[in-house]
C-alpha positions as CSV (number, residue, x, y, z in Angstrom):
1,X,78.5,83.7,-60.8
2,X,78.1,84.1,-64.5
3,X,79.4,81.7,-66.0
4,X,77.8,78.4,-66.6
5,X,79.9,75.5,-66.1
6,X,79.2,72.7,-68.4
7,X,78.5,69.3,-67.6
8,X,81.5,67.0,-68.1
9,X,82.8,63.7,-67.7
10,X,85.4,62.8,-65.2
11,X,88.1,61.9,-68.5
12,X,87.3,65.2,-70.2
13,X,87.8,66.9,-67.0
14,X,91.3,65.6,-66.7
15,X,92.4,66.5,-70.3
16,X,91.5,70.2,-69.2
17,X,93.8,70.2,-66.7
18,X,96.5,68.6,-68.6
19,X,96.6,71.8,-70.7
20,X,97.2,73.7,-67.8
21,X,100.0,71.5,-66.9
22,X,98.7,69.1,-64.7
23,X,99.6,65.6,-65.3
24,X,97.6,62.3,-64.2
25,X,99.9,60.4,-62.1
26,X,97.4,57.4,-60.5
27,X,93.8,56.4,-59.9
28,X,92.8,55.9,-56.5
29,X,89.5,53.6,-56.3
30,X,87.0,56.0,-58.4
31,X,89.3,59.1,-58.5
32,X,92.0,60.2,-60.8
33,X,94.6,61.9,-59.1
34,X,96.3,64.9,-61.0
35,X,99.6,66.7,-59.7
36,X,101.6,70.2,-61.0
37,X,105.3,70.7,-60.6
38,X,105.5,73.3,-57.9
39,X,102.1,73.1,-56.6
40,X,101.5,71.8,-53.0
41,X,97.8,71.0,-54.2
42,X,96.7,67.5,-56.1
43,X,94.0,67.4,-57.6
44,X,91.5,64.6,-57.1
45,X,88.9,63.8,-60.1
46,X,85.9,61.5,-59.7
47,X,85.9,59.5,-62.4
48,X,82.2,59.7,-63.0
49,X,80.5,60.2,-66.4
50,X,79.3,63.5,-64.7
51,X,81.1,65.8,-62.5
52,X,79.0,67.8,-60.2
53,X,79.1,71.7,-61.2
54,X,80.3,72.3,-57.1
55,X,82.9,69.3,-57.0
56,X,84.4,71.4,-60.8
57,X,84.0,74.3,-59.4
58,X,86.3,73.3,-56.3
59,X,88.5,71.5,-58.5
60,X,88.9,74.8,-60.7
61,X,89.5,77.4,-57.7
62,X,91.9,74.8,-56.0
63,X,94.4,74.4,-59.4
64,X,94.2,78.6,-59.1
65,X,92.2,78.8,-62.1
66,X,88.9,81.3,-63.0
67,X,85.8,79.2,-64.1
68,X,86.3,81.7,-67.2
69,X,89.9,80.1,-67.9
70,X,88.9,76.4,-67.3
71,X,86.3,76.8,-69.9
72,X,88.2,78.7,-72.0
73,X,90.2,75.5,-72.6
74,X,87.4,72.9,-73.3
């Protein structure tokens, strides 16, 4: 995979997502939870101060997005 994911916090994560439409909708224990209007798939955030690069990666493929979009959008 070519594309190097950058290291980012659990927050900045979840304002990525929000410009793909997601929307935070409640925090369970340490994770934000993020859903999309017609998606069957939530979305489930650690809020950490660093998100592993597998845990965004999963987090990416599972809202249907390429790793080039998501950054794209940073």
């Amino acid at each position: 995979m070519s594309s190097n994911l950058p290291v980012l916090s659990g927050d900045e994560v979840v304002r990525v997502f929000e410009k793909f439409g997601w929307q935070f909708v409640r925090q369970s224990a340490s994770h934000m939870i993020m859903v999309k209007e017609g998606e069957q798939v939530t979305l489930s955030i650690p809020d950490h101060k660093e998100v592993a690069k597998g845990t965004l990666r999963s987090l990416i493929r599972a809202a249907g997005l390429t790793v080039q979009e998501f950054v794209g959008a940073i």
